[in-house]
C-alpha positions in Angstrom: 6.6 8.6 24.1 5.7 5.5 22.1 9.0 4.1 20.1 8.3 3.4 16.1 10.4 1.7 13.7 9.7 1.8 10.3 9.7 -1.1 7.6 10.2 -0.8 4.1 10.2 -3.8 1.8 12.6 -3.0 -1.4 13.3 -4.5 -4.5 15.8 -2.8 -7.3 15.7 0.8 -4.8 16.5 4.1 -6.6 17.9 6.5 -5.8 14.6 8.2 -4.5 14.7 5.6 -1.7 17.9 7.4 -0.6 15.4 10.8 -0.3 13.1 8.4 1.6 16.0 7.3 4.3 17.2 11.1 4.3 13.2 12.2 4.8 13.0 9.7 7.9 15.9 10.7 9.4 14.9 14.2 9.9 11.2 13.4 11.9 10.0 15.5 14.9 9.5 12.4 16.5 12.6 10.3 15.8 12.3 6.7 14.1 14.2 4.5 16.4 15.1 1.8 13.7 14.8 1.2 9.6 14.0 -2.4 8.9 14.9 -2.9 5.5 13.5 -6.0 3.8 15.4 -6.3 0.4 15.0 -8.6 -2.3 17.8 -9.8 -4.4 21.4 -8.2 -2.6 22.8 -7.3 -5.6 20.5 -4.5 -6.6 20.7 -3.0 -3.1 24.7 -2.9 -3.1 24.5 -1.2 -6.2 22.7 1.6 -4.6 24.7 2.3 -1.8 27.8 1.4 -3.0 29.7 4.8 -2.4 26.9 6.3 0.0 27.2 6.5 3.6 24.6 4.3 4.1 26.1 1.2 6.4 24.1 -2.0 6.7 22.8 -3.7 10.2 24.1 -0.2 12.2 22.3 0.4 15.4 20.0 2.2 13.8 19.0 0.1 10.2 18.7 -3.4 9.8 19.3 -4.6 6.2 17.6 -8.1 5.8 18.2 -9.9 2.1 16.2 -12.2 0.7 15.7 -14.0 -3.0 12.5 -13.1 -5.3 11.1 -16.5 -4.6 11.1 -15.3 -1.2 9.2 -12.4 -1.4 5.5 -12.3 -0.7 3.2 -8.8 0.4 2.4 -10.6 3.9 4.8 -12.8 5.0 8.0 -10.4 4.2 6.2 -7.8 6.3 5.1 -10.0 9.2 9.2 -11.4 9.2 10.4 -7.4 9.2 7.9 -6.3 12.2 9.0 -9.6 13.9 12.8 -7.9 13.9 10.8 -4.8 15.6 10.5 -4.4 19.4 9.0 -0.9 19.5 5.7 0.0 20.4 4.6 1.3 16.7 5.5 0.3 13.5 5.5 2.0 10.1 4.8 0.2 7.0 5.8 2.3 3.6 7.4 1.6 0.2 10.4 2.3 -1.4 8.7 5.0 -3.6 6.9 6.7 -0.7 8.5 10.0 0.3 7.1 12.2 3.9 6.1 15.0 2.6 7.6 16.8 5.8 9.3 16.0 9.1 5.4 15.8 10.8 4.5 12.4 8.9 5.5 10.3 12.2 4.5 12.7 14.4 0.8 13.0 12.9 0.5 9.2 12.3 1.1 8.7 16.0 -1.8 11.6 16.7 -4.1 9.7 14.6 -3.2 6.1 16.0 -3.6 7.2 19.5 -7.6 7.0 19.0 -9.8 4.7 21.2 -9.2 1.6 19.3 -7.3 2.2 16.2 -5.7 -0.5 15.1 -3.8 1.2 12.3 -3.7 4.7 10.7 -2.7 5.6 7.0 -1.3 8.8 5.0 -2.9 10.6 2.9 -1.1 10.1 -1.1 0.1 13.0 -2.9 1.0 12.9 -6.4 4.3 13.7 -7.7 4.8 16.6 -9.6 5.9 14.9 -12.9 2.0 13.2 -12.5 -0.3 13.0 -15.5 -3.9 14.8 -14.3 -5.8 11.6 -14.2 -3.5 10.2 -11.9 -4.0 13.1 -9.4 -7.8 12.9 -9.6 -7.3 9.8 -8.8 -5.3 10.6 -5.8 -7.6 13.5 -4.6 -10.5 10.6 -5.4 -8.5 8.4 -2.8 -6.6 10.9 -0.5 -9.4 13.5 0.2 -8.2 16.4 2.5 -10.6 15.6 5.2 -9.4 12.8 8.5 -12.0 9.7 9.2 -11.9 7.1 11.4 -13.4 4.4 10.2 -15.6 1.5 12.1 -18.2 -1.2 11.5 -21.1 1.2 12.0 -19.5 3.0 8.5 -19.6 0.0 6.1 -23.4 0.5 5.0 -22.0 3.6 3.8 -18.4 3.4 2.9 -19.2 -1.1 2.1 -15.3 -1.6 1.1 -13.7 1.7 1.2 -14.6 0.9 5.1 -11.4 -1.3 5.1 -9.6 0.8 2.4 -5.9 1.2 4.3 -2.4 1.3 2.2 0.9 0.0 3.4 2.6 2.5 1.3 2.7 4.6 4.5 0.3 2.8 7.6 1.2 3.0 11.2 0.2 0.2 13.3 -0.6 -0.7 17.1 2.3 -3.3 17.7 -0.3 -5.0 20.4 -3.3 -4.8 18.6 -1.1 -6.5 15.2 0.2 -9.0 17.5 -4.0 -10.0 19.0 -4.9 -9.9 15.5 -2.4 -12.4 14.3 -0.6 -9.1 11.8 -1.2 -9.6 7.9 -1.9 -12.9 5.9 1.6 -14.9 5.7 0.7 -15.4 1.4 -0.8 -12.3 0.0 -0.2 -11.1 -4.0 -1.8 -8.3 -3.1 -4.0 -6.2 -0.5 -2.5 -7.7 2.9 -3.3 -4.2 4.3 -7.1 -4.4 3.5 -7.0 -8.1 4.9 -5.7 -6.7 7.7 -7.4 -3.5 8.3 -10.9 -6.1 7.5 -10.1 -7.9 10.1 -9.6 -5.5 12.9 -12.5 -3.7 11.7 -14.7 -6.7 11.9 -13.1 -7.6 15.5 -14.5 -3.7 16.4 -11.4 -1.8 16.3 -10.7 1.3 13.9 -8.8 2.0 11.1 -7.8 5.9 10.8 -7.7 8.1 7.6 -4.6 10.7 8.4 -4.9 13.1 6.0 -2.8 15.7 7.5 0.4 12.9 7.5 1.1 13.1 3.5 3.7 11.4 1.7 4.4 12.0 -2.3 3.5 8.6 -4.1 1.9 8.2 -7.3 2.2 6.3 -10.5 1.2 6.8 -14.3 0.7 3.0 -15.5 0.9 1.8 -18.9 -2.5 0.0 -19.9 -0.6 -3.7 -19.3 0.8 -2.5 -16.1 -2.8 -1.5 -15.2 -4.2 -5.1 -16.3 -1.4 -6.6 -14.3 -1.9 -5.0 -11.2 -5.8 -5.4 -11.1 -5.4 -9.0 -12.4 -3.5 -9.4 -9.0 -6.0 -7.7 -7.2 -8.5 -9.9 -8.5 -6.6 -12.7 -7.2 -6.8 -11.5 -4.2 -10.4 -10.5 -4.2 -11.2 -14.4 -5.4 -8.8 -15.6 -2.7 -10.5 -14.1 0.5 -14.3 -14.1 -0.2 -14.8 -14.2 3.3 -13.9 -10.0 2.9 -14.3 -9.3 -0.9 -17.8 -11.5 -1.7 -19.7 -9.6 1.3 -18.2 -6.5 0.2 -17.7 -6.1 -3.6 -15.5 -3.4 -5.2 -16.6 -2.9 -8.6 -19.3 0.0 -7.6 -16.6 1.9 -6.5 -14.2 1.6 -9.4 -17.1 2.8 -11.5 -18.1 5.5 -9.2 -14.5 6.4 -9.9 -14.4 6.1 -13.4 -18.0 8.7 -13.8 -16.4 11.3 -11.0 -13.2 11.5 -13.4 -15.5 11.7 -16.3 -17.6 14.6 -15.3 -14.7 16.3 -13.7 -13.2 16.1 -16.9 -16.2 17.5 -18.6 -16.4 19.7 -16.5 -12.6 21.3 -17.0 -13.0 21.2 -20.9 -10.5 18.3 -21.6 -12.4 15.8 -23.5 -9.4 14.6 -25.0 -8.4 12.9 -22.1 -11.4 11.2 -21.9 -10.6 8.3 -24.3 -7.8 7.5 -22.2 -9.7 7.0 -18.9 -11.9 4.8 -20.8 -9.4 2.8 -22.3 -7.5 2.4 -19.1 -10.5 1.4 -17.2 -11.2 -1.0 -19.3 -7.5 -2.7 -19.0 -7.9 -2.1 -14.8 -11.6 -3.8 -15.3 -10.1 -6.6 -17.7 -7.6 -7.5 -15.8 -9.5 -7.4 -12.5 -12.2 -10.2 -14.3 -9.4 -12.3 -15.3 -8.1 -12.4 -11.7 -11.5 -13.0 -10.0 -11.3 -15.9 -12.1 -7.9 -17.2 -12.2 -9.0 -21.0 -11.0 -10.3 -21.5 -14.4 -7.3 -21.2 -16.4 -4.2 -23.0 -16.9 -1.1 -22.1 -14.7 1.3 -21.3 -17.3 -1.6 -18.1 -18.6 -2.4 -17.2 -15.1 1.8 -16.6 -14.3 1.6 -14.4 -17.8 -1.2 -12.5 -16.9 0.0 -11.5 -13.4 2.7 -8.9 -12.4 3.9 -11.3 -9.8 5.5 -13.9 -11.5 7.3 -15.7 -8.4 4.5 -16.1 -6.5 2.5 -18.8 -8.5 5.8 -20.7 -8.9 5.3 -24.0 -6.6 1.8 -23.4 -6.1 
């Protein structure tokens, strides 16, 4: 059986991230080693202090690192360079297995003729507002798919749609593809998942592996975020020019509308316009972050430390 460590980058951990090392622990197929990559020590000790969690055992590895050190790609590539087994599972702090078969399934879905890398399906949480679980039924349909080149007249982006809150990825086939972009604000798991798509490997949907992960955004957090993502978008035309997103953010936006016609709530519907128009506000700004000065782009982004030296 194929070894798999699991990776988690962390900054200011809650104590749901204790439920995620608990969840882990109790796997049908066993995770050989947690490679923890935390940012800023102090907020970690706090955490465990009392718990009996003990750093760099034989079976976690606790690496620390300062804010200005973080980045999406290069902290990941640095934790699976720490890895030596033959799988290796990217998540988040917030992402919690849904039951002991996540690893198990992942490995099911990953074992295809040429899959690079295979993701979870997203459940929300159940304190979840019910636009944020359309959206997560929108994203995380209960049907598997492999996806391939021969889908992108079809799927265009959602073809290299892949999430590193919970991904599982071919050690050798990350290693031929030279693994995730070393600077990344944000989408180093489409980057990736473009790539080996492009190079004529597949990237699998696993929706029977579920984890719970969801989030109900305020309308800045929401221009943040997709102000970030339009950084990244502007950053790699060489994925995001050939492919462009914003068809599928309004295909989005109408699907939640008519479902929400549909169900009698038109008093929600005000919000999902006014959020969209923060995501879509945001996203513009991003795409076209080269025009403004420095000091508004580091305002208008949710990643403060990454434009510092740049």
């Amino acid at each position: 059986m194929k070894t798999v460590d699991v990776i988690i980058p962390v900054y200011k951990p809650e104590r749901g991230f204790l439920t995620l090392l608990e969840k882990l622990q109790m796997q049908t197929v066993p995770v050989n080693r947690i490679i923890i990559m935390n940012t800023e020590q102090k907020y970690y000790d706090e955490l465990i202090r009392g718990t009996s969690l003990v750093p760099d055992d034989h079976t976690m590895i606790v690496e620390h690192l300062s804010k200005r050190e973080f980045d999406h790609g290069r902290t990941r590539n640095q934790g699976v360079r720490l890895s030596e087994a033959d799988v290796f599972l990217m998540m988040t702090q917030d992402a919690i297995p849904a039951d002991a078969f996540l690893v198990e399934r992942l490995l099911s879905h990953l074992a295809g003729d040429k899959v690079a890398a295979a993701y979870a399906r997203q459940l929300p949480g159940q304190d979840s507002g019910e636009v944020e679980r359309y959206v997560r039924r929108f994203n995380y349909p209960e049907q598997s798919r492999v996806k391939t080149r021969e889908d992108l007249p079809e799927l265009g982006i959602k073809t290299f749609f892949c999430s590193n809150v919970c991904a599982a990825y071919d050690r050798k086939t990350f290693d031929a593809l030279g693994g995730f972009v070393n600077r990344a604000i944000f989408n180093e798991d489409m980057l990736f998942a473009a790539k080996a798509v492009e190079a004529g490997y597949r990237i699998a949907y696993a929706a029977d592996a579920k984890v719970y992960h969801s989030h109900d955004y305020t309308h800045g957090q929401q221009f943040h975020r997709n102000f970030d993502l339009g950084v990244s978008q502007a950053d790699h035309p060489e994925v995001f020019a050939k492919y462009p997103s914003e068809s599928e953010g309004i295909r989005l936006v109408k699907s939640m509308v008519a479902y929400l016609v549909k169900k009698g709530k038109w008093s929600k519907i005000p919000h999902v316009i006014i959020q969209s128009g923060f995501k879509y506000a945001g996203y513009l700004c991003g795409k076209h972050y080269r025009r403004m000065p420095k000091r508004l782009v580091t305002a208008l982004s949710s990643n403060k430390e990454y434009w510092k030296g740049v």
